[in-house]
Backbone as a ProteinNet text record, in pm:
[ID]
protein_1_A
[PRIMARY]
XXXXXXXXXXXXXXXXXXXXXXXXXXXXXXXXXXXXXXXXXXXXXXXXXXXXXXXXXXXXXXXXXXXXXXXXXXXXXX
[TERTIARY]
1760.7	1900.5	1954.7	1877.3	1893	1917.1	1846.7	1885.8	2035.6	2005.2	2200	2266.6	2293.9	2414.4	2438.4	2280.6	2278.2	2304.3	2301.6	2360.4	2503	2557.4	2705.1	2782.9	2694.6	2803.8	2796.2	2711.2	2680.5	2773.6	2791.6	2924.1	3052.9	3074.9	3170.5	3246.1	3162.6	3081.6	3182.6	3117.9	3117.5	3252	3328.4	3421.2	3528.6	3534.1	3636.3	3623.7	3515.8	3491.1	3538.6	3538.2	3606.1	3767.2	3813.3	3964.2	4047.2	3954.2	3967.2	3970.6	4004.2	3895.3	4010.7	4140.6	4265.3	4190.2	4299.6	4233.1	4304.4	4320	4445	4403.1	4479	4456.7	4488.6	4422.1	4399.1	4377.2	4520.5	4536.9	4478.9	4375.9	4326	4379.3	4328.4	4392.8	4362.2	4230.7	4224.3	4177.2	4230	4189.9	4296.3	4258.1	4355.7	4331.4	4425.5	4416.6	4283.7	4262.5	4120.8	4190.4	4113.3	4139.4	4011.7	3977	3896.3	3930.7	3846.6	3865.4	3909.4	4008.6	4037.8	3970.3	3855.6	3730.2	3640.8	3621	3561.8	3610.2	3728.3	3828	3808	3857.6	3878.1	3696.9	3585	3410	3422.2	3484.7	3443.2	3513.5	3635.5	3683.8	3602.9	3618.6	3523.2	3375.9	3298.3	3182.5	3248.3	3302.7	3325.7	3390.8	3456.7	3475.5	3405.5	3269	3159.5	3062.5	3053.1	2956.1	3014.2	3152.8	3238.1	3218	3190.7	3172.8	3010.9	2955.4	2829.3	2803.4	2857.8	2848	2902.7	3000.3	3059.7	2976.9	2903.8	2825.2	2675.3	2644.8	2536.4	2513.1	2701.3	2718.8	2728.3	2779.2	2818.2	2677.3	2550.7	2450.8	2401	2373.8	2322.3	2341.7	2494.9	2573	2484.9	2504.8	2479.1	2305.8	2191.9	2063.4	2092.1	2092.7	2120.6	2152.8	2246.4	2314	2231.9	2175.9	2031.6	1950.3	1879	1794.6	1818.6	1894.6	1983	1972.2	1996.8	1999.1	1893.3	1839.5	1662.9	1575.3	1595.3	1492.6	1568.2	1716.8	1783.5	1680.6	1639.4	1619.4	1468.9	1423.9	1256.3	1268.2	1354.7	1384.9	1418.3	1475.7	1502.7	1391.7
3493.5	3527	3616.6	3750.7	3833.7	3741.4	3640.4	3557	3509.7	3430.5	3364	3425.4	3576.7	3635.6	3714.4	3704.6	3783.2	3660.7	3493.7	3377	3372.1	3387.5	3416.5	3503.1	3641.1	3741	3731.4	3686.9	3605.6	3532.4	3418.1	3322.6	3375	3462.7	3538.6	3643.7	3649.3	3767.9	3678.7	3557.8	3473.8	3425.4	3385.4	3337.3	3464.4	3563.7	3695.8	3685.2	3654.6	3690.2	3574.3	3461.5	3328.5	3346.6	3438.9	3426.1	3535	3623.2	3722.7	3759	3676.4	3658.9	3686.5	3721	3757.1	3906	3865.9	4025.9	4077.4	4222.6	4309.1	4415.3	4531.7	4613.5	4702.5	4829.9	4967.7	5061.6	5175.4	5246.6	5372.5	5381.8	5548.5	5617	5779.1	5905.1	5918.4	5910.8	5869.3	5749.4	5723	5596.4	5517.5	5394.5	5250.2	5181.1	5131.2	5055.4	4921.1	4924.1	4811	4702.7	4604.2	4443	4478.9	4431.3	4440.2	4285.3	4229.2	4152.6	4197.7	4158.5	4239.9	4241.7	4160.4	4182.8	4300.2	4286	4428	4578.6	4599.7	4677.2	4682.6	4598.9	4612.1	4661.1	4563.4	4607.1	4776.5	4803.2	4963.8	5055.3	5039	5127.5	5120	4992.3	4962.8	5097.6	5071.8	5126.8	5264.2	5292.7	5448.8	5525.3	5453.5	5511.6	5538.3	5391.7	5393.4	5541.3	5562	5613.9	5810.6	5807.8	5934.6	5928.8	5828.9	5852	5850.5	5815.3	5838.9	5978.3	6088.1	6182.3	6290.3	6268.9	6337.6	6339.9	6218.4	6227.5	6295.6	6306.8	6364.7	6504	6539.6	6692.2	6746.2	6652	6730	6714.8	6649.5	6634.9	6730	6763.7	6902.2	7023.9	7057.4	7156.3	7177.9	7070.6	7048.4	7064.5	7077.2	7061.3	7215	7275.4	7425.8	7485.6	7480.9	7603.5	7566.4	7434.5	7422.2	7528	7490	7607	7756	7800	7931.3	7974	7898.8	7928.5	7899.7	7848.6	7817.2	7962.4	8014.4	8135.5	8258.1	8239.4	8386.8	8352.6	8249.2	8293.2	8330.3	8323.8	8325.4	8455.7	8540.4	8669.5	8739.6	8705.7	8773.9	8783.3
10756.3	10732.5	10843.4	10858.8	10958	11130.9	11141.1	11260	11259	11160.7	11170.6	11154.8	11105.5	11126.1	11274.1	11355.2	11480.6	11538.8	11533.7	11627.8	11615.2	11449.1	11480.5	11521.3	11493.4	11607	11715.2	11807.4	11979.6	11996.2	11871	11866.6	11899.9	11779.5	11796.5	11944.2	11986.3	12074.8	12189.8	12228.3	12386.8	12342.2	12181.2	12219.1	12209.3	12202.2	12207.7	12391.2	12438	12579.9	12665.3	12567.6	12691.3	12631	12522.2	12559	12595.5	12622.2	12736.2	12874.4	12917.9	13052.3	13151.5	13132.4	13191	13280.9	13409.1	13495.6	13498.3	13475.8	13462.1	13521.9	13614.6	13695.1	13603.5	13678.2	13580.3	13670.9	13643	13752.9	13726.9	13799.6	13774.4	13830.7	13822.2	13854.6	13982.6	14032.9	14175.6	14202.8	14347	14410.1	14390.3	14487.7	14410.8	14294.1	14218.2	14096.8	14110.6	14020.7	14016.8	13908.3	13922.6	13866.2	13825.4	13670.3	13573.7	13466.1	13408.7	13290.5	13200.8	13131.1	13026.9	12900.5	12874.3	12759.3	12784.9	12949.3	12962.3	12940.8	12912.6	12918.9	12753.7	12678.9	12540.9	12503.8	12569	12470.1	12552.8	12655.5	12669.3	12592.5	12589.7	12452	12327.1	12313.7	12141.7	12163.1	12264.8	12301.2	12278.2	12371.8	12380.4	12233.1	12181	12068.5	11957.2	11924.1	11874.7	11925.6	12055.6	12099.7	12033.2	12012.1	11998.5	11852	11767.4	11617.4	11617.2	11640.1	11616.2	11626.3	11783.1	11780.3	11707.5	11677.5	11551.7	11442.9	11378.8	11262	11292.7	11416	11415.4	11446.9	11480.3	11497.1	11376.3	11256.8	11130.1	11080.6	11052.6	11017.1	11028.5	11174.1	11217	11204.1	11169.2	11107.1	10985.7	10902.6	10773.5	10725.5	10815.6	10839.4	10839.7	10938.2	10998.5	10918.3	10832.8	10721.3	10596.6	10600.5	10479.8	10484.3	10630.9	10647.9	10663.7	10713.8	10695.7	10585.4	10424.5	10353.5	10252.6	10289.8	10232.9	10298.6	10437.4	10478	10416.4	10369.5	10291.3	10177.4	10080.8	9960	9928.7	10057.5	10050.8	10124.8	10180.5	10211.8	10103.4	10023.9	9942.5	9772.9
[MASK]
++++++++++++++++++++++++++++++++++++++++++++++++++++++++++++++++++++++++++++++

């Protein structure tokens, strides 16, 4: 089961990427503007924003681990 849903998101995957395939320039802060695909443009946001929630959840985890223990060595102090 785990296979065919990893062959159809590939599916999915190549055809978001064959109707993307437009080149669109992207003007940075320095330098000259660059010509990029515009699928590549859209999977790096997707990425980068993925990569910004993951870190968020593993900053609050850790918060959340930390003030466990904080408060697990107060009660064995006390």
């Amino acid at each position: 089961m785990r296979r065919v849903l990893v062959i159809i998101g590939l599916m999915l995957a190549l055809l978001f990427v064959s109707q993307n395939l437009d080149v669109v320039e992207i003007s940075l802060v320095i330098g000259r503007p660059v010509e990029v695909p515009l699928a590549l443009i859209i999977i790096g946001a997707f990425l980068g924003g993925f990569v910004a929630g993951i870190g968020a959840v593993l900053e609050r985890r850790f918060r959340r681990n930390r003030a466990k223990e904080e408060a697990e060595e107060d009660e064995l102090q006390e």
